[in-house]
N, C-alpha and C positions, 0 to 999 in steps of 0.2 A: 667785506671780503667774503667771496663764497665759500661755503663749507668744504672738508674733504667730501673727495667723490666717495672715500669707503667708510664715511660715516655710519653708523647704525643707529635711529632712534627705536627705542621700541619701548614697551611696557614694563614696569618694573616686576622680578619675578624674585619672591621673597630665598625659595631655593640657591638660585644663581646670584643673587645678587647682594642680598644684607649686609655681607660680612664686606664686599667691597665698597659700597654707601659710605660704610662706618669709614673703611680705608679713606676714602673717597674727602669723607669731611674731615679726617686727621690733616691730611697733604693741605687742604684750605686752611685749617690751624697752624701748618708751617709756615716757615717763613724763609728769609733771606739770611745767612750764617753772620752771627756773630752781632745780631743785634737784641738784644733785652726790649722787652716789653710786655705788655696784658695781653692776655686771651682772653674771650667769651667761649667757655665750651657750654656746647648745646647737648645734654644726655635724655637719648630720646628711647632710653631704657629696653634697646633692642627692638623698638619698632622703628621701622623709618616711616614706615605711611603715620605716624601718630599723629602727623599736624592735620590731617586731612579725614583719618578713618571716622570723625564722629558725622561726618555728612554724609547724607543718603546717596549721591553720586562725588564718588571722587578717582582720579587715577593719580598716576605717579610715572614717569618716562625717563630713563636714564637713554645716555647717548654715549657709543663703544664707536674704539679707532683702533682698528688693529687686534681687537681682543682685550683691549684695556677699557674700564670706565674710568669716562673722563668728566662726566655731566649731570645733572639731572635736574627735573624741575616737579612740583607737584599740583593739582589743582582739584577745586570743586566747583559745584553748579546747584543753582537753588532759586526756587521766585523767591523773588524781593518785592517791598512797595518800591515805587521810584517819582509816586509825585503827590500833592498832599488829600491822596485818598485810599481808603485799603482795597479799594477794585484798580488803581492803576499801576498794576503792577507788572514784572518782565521776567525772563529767565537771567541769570546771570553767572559769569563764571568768574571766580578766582585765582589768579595767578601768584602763586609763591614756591619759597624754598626751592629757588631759581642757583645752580650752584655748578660752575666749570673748573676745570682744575686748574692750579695756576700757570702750569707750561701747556695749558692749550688753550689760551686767553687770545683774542683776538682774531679768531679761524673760525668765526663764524657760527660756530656749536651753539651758543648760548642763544640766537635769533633762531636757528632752527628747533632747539626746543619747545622755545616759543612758540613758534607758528605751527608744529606738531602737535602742542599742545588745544594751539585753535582751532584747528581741523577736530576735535572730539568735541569744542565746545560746539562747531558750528554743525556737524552732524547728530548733536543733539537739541537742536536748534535753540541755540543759545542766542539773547540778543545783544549784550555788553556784557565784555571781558575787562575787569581792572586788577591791578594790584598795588600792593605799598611799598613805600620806601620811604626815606628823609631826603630831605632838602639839598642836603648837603652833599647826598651821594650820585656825585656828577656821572658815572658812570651806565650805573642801572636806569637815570632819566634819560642820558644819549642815547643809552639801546631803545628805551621803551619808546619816546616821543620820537627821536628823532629817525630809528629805523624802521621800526615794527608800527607806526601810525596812532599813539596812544595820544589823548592828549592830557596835561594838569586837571586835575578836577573837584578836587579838594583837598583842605586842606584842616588834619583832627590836632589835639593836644593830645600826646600821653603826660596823664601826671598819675606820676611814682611816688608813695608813700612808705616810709620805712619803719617795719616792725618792732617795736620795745617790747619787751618782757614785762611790762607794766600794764595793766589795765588805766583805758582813759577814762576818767569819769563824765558822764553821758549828765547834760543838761536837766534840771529837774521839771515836771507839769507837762511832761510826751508820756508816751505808750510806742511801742514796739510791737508790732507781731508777725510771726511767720505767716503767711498765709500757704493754705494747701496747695498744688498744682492746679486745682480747676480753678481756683480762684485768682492764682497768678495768671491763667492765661487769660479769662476773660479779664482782668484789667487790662494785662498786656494790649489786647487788640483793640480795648475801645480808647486806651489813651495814646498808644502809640501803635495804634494800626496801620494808621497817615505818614508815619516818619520816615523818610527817607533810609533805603538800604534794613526796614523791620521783614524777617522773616516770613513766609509763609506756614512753616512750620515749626511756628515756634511753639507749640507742644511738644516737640519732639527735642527741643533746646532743653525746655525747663524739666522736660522727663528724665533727661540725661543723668546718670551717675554723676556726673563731674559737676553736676549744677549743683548747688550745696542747700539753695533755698531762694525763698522770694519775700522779703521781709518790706513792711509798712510803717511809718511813724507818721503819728498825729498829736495835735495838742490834747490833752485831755478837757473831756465836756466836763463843766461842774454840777450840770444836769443828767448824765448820763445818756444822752440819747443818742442812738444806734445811728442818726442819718447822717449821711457822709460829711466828715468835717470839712471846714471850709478851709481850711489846710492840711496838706499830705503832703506826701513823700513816699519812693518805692524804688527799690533796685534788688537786683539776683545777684549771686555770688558762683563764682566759678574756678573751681581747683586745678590749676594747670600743672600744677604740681604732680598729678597722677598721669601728667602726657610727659611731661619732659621735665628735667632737670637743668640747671643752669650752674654754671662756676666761675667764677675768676681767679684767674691764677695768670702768677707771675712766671715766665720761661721766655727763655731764647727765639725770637722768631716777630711777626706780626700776624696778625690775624687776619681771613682772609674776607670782607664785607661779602655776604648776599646781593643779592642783584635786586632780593626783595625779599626782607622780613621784618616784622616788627621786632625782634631779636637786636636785629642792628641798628635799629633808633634806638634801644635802650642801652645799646656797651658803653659807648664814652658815660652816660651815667651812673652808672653802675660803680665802674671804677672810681670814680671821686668817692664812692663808700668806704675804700680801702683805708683804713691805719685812722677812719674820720671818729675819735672818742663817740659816742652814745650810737652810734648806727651799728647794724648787723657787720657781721664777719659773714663776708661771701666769698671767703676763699676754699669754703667747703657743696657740696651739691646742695641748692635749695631750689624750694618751688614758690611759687606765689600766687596768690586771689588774684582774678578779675573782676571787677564789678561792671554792668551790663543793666541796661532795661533802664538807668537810670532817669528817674522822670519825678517831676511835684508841679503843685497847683495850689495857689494861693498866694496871701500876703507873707509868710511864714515858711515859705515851701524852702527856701534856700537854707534855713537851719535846720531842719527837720533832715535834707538831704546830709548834711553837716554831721547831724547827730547821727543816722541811717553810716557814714562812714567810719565814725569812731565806733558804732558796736563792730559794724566788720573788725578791723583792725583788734579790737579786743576776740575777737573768738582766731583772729589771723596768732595772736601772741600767743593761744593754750597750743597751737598745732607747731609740733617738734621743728620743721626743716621748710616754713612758712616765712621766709624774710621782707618780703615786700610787698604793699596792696597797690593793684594798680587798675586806673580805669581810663579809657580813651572815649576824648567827646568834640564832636565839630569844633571848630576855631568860634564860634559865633553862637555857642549855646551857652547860655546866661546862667545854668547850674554851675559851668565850670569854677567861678569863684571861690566855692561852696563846699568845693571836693577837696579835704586835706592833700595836699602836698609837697615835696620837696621841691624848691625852685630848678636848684642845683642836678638832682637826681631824674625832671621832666623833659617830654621833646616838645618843643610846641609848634614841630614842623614837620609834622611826620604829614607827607603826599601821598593823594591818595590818583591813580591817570586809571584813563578808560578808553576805550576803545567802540565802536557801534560795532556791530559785527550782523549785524541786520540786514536781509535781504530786499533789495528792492522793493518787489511785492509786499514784505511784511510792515515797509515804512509808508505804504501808500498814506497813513495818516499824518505825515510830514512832522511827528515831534521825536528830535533827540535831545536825550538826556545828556548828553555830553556837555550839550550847550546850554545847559537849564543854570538860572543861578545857584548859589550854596542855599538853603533852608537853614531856619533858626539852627535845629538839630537834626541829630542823624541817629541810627542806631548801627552799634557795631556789635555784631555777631562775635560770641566768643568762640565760636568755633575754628572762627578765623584769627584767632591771636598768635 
């Protein structure tokens, strides 16, 4: 359906607009009168650019009918690697927190967002546009693949692990150590410089305030020696808890799915939490760890990784309003085993579609990524959770 003719997209203006966003995302948490059910509310602590501000390019677009907002979508842009070498790399943009109100659903708003939105990527010469969703949610895949030209492209696991109040006890004959920023980054890029979707500026990731650290585990040498063991383990930790808040709670209504956010692969999860003996109460604001960067090498690397997850989890238990640790990894990365998690509380279908958005001229080398296989791994950017 075409959009109204007195449509307005434009750019989000914090003056004019915050306090209607907030409005904006209540009316998606309504619902239909008279029926019970879970919310996910998303408390993005008075910002609304939160999901996007820690990227060096991002905007944010709301779409007005009449004087009212009814829409909005947000997005970033970043090089990436995209094949398994750290020189082949592309610009890329982000597409989320894709959101219409629910009495102006199917008029078209939500495609012009969209393609609003790709008009900034492509005049910043962006060359593939993707975003997430799950499997399940027929909707946001019709619009993407089937209007706007996206296709399936992968395909990650979220697994969700749930916080005790308990410290787990950490295997014995490893070592543990934080490493400083310089030293996280040159690992970073010589082990996973090659990985599909690895940042360009992932300095500027692990500099991050929200990045909590970059911690190593190895077996312990009975000699002592300093050269690289011949099994490791490493991943960063990410507090998303200082970008937004999460709740679930019981009221009147249903809740209104995104078009694309990792948020809504994790609700139906979440909720099984509810009333479940030894799991967190999430019926108050909480936030939760990311883990990110995750990578090992060896005969040993998938315990090390193992062990690398239960310290998180133990420093996730000393932090107040920390209920869940959670990390996202391709469907076909061989760590996944390795990563405590809840079966019941994980998605193991969250999709990932992309689009080329590549000019003629710029594909004279005739390779899209669109159509490349999956790679063992990938790396997911926590900026984008």
């Amino acid at each position: 359906m075409a959009p109204p003719v007195d449509l307005i997209i434009r750019c989000f203006s914090r003056r004019r607009d915050a306090a209607r966003v907030e409005e904006l995302e209540r009316r998606c948490e309504a619902a239909p009168a008279g029926k019970a059910t879970v919310v996910l509310q998303v408390d993005t602590m008075g910002d609304p650019l939160c999901r996007v501000r820690n990227s060096s390019m991002h905007r944010m677009l709301v779409a007005e009918l009449e004087g009212e907002l009814v829409g909005m979508v947000r997005g970033s842009i970043k090089d990436m690697t995209i094949r398994s070498s750290p020189e082949e790399h592309a610009k890329v943009g982000y597409v989320l927190g894709l959101q219409v109100s629910p009495l102006h659903r199917r008029r078209g708003i939500a495609s012009s967002l969209v393609l609003k939105l790709q008009e900034w990527f492509v005049a910043n010469l962006v060359d593939y546009a993707y975003m997430a969703t799950e499997k399940s949610n027929a909707a946001s895949i019709k619009l993407f693949t089937g209007k706007l030209g996206y296709v399936k492209f992968r395909t990650l696991s979220i697994l969700v692990n749930p916080v005790r109040r308990r410290a787990i006890r950490l295997p014995p004959g490893l070592k543990i150590t934080k490493l400083n920023t310089d030293q996280a980054e040159r690992m970073c890029r010589r082990f996973m410089g090659s990985t599909e979707f690895f940042p360009g500026d992932i300095d500027q990731v692990l500099r991050n305030r929200l990045s909590l650290g970059t911690w190593m585990a190895y077996l312990r040498e009975p000699d002592g020696s300093n050269a690289m063991p011949a099994s490791w383990a490493m991943l960063s930790v990410w507090d998303c808890g200082q970008v937004f808040k999460l709740r679930v709670q019981r009221e009147k209504g249903s809740s209104c799915v995104p078009y694309g956010t990792k948020a809504s692969s994790l609700l139906d999860r979440f909720l099984l939490c509810l009333g479940i003996p030894g799991l967190p109460d999430l019926s108050n604001p909480f936030g939760f760890y990311f883990m990110y960067g995750i990578h090992g090498e060896g005969p040993y690397a998938g315990t090390l990784v193992r062990a690398l997850c239960r310290y998180v989890h133990n420093m996730a238990s000393l932090a107040n309003d920390c209920k869940v640790v959670v990390a996202e990894v391709g469907a076909c990365d061989a760590l996944k085993l390795h990563i405590p998690h809840r079966r019941s509380l994980s998605c193991s279908e969250d999709l990932w579609c992309m689009k080329d958005l590549k000019s003629k001229d710029k594909d004279a080398a005739g390779f899209d990524w669109t159509k490349s296989p999956p790679p063992p791994a990938l790396f997911v950017d926590p900026r984008e959770v």
